[in-house]
C-alpha positions as CSV (number, residue, x, y, z in Angstrom):
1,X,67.6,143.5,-69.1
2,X,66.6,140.7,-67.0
3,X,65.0,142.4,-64.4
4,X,63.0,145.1,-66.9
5,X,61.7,142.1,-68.6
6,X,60.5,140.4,-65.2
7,X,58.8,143.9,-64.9
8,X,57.2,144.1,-67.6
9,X,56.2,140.5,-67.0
10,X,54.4,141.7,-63.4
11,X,52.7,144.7,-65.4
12,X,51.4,142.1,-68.2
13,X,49.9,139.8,-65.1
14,X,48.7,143.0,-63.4
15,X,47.0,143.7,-66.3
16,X,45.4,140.6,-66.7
17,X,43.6,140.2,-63.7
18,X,39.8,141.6,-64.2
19,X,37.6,143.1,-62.6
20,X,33.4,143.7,-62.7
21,X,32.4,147.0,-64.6
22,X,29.9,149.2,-64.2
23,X,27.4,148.3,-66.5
24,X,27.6,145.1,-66.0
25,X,27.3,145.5,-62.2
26,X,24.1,147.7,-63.5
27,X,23.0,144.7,-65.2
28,X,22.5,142.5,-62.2
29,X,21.5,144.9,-59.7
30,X,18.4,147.2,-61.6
31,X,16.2,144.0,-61.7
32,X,16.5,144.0,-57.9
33,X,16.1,147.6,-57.9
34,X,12.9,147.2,-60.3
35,X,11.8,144.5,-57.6
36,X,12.0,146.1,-54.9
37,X,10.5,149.6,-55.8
38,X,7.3,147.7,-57.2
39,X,7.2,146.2,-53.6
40,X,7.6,149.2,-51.5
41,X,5.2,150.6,-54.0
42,X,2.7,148.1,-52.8
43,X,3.4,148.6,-49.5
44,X,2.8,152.2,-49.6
45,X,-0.4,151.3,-50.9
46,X,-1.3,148.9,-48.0
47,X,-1.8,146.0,-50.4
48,X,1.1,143.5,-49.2
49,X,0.6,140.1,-48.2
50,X,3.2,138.3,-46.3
51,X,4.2,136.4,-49.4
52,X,5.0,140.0,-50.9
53,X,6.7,141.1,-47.2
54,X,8.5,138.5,-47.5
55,X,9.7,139.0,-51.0
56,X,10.5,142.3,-50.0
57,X,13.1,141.2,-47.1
58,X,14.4,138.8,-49.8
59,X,14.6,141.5,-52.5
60,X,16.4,144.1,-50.3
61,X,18.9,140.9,-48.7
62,X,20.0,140.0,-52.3
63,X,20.1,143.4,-53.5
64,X,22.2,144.7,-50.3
65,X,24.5,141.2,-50.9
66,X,25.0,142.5,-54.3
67,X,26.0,146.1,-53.4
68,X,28.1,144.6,-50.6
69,X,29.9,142.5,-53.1
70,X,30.9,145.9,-55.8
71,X,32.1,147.5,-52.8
72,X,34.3,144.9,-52.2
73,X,35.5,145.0,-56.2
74,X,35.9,148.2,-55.4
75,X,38.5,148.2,-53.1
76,X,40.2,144.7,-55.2
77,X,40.1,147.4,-57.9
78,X,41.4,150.1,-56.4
79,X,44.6,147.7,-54.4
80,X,45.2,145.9,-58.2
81,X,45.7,149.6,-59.7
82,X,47.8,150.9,-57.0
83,X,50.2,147.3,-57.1
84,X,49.8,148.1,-61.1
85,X,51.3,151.6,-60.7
86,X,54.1,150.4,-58.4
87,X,55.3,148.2,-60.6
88,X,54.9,150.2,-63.6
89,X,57.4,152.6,-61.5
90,X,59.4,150.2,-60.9
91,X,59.5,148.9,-64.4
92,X,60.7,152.2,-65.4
93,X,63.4,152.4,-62.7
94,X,64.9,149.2,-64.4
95,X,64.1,150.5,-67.9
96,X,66.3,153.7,-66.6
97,X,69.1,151.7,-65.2
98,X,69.2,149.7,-68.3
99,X,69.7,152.5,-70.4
100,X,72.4,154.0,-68.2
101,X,74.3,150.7,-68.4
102,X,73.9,150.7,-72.1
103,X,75.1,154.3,-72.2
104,X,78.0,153.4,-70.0
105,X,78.9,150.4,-71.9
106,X,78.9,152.2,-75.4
107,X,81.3,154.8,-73.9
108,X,83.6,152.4,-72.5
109,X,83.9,151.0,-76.0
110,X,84.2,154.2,-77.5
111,X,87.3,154.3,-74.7
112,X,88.5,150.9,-75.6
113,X,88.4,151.7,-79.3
114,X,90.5,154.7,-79.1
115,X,92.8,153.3,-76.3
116,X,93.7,150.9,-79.2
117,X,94.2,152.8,-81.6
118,X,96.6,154.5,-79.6
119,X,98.5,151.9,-78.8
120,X,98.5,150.8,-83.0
121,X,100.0,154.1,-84.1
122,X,103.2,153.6,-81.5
């Protein structure tokens, strides 16, 4: 029992940890996006200054920081769910043993039980 509840203990904390979603990854990166496609639209059109150049190069930096940085959620994501699913395995391991013990247990009872009774009726 002891070690099916420190399983379940490691799935809880698993569980806990979080992690960035989508939208809200969406959220901070489509202003960049906005940014930057209004620049390069200006510089399509030949109308860039070097204040807007480098805006651009500042633009693109941040925005490829910011991709760099999901990617790496990603794969903290990705390790946390795998550790998650081993555990959970593991949990259930214990959770099977357990319920073997307690099977074995009730039967040895159920032996003990009529082992005395046995002996009662000589």
């Amino acid at each position: 029992m002891k070690k099916l509840a420190a399983m379940l203990g490691a799935i809880l904390l698993l569980s806990l940890t979080g992690c960035a979603t989508e939208d809200y990854v969406r959220t901070q990166v489509d202003p960049l996006t906005e940014r930057v496609n209004k620049l390069e639209t200006a510089v399509n059109a030949g109308l860039m200054t070097d204040a807007d150049r480098a805006a651009v190069k500042q633009a693109t930096d941040k925005s490829q920081q910011a991709m760099d940085k999901v990617n790496a959620l990603e794969g903290d994501v990705k390790q946390s769910a795998q550790k998650a699913d081993e555990a959970a395995a593991r949990a259930e391991n214990a959770a099977k043993e357990a319920q073997a013990s307690a099977d074995s247990a009730h039967h040895s009872v159920k032996k003990s039980e009529k082992i005395f009774k046995l002996e009662q009726k000589k």
